[in-house]
C-alpha positions in Angstrom: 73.3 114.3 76.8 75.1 114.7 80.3 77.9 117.3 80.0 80.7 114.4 81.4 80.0 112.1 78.5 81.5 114.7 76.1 84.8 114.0 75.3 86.1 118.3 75.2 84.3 118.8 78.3 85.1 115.7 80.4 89.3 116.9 79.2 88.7 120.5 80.2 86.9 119.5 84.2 89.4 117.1 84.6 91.8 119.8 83.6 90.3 122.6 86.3 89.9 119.9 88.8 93.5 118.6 89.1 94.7 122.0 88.7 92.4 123.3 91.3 93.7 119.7 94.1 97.4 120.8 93.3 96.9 124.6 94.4 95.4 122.9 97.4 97.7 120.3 98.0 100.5 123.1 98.5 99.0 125.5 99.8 96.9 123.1 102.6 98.5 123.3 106.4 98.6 119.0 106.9 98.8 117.2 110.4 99.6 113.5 110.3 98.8 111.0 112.6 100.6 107.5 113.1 102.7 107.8 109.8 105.0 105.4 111.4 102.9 102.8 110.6 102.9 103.5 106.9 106.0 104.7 107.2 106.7 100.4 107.5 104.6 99.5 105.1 106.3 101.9 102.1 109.9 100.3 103.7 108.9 97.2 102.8 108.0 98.0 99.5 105.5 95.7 97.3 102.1 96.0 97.4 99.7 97.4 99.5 95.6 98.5 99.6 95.0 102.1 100.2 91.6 102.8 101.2 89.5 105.7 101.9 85.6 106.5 102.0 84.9 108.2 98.6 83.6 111.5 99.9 87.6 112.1 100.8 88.7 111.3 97.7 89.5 114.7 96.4 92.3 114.8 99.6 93.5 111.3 98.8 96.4 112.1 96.1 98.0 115.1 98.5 98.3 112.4 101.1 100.2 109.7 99.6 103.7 111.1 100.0 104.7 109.4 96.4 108.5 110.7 97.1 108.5 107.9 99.5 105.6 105.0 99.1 104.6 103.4 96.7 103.6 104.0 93.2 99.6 104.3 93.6 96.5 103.3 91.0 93.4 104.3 91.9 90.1 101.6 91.1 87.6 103.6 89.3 84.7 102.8 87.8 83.8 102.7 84.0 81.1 105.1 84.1 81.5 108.9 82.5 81.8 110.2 85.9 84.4 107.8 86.1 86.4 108.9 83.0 86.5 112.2 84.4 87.5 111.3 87.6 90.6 108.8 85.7 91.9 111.9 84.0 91.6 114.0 86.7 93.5 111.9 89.1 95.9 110.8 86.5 96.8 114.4 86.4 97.8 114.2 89.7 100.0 111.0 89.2 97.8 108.5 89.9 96.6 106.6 86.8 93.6 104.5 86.9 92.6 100.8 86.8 89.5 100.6 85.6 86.3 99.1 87.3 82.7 98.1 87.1 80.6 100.8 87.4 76.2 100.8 88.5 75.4 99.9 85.0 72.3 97.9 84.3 74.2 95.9 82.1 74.5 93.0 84.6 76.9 91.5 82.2 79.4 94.2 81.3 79.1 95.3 85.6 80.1 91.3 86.5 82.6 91.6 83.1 84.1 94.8 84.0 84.5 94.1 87.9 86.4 90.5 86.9 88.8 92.9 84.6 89.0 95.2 87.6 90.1 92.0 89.8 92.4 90.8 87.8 94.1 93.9 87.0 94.1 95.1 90.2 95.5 91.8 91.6 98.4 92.7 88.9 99.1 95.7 90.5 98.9 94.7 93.8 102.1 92.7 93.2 104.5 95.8 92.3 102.8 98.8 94.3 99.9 100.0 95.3 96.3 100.4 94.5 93.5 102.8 95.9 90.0 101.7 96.8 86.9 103.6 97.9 84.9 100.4 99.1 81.4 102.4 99.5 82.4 103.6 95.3 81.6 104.4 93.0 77.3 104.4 94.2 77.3 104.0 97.2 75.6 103.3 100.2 78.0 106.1 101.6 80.4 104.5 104.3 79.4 100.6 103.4 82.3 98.9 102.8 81.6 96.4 99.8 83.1 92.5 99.4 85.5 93.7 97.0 88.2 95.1 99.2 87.7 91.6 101.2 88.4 89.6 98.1 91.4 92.1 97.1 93.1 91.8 100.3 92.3 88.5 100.8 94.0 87.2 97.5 96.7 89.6 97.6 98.1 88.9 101.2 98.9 93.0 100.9 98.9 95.1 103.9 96.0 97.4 104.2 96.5 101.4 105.2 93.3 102.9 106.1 93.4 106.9 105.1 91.5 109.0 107.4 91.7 112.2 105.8 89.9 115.7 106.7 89.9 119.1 105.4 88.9 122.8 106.6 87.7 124.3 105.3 85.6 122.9 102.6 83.0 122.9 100.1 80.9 120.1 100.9 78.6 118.6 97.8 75.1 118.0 96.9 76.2 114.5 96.2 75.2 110.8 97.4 78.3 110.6 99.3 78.4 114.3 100.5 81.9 114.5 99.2 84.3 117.0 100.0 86.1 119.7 98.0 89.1 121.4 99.9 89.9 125.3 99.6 93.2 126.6 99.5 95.1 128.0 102.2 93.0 125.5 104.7 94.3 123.1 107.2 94.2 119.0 106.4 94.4 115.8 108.1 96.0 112.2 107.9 95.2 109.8 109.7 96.9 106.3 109.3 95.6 102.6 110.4 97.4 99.6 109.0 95.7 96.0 109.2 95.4 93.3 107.2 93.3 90.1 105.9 93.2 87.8 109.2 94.0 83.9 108.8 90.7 82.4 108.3 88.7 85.6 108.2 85.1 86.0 107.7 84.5 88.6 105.6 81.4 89.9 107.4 83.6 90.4 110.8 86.5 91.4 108.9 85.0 94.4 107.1 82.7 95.8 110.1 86.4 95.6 111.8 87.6 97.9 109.3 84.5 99.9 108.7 84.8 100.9 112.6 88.8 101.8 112.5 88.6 104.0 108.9 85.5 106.1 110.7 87.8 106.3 113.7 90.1 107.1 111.5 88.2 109.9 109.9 86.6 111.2 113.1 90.1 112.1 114.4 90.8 114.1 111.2 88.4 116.0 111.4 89.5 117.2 115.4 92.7 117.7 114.1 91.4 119.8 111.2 88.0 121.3 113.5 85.8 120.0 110.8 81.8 118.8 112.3 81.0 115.6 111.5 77.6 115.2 109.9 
């Protein structure tokens, strides 16, 4: 049995993992870019997309200021490794809405991503919602048709979070995510767009897939992190 699908364990990482992004968080020296931008989209209140590649998600809660945007869900899958991830980021005040996951259940994935819809369209209308459009498998940096058919339906403005650490623990994982260490320097970079009128979804999402890697790139400057 994996280690994440015990109930004691999956508690106790989730535990040591929002503990450890807290004692980050305030400890982290962060540069923001273009936070007028959001700065709009929080004024206005309502809902919004916020979305991130899923190797930065670890950075993600200590950049949504949540003193002044927003109240934030995060989309996370319904795998174990999702669980843990739900209570860890819950921990850290963002509660989850819960999504299809890999499984080779092609019923409960198509079930469970229609619940995700639908419940993420809900939230949309009062606040916001967090994607990782290359999550929760992968490919790393593809952005998949869901965040076109979230933003489409919902009409809510989109902030792309370009977000950077340094330094960091980088992991053996599919997406090469990052871990931050305290005492480092982070990075916050903002890009607002939304679902053009008559949009092809194709065009759309290449559009955004080059601005949220712009968006990262200049994160990591401000922070000195390499790019892989």
């Amino acid at each position: 049995m994996r280690p994440l699908r015990i109930p004691w364990i999956q508690a106790s990482l989730a535990w040591v993992l929002a503990s450890w992004m807290r004692l980050c968080f305030v400890t982290m020296r962060w540069s923001r870019e273009n936070e007028a931008a959001a700065q709009a989209v929080w004024d206005q209140g309502g809902g919004v997309l916020c979305v991130f590649w899923h190797s930065r998600l670890s950075l993600a809660p200590g950049a949504w200021p949540l003193d002044r945007a927003q109240p934030v869900k995060g989309l996370i899958s319904l795998s174990a490794d999702g669980e843990f991830l739900a209570k860890a980021m819950a921990r850290v005040g963002f509660p989850a809405v819960r999504g299809s996951s890999a499984n080779k259940d092609k019923a409960a994935q198509a079930k469970g991503g229609s619940q995700a819809l639908r419940d993420g369209l809900r939230q949309l209308k009062v606040g916001g919602l967090a994607i990782t459009p290359d999550g929760p498998r992968g490919p790393a940096g593809v952005m998949a048709e869901g965040l076109g058919v979230m933003a489409r339906m919902s009409g809510a403005p989109v902030v792309l979070m370009g977000l950077s650490c340094n330094p960091a623990i980088r992991l053996n994982s599919w997406d090469q995510a990052i871990l931050p260490l305290p005492f480092g320097r982070a990075a916050i970079v903002w890009d607002v767009v939304a679902w053009p009128e008559g949009g092809e979804t194709a065009a759309v999402l290449a559009d955004w897939t080059e601005r949220l890697n712009a968006a990262e790139a200049r994160a990591d400057a401000l922070v000195g992190a390499g790019r892989n």
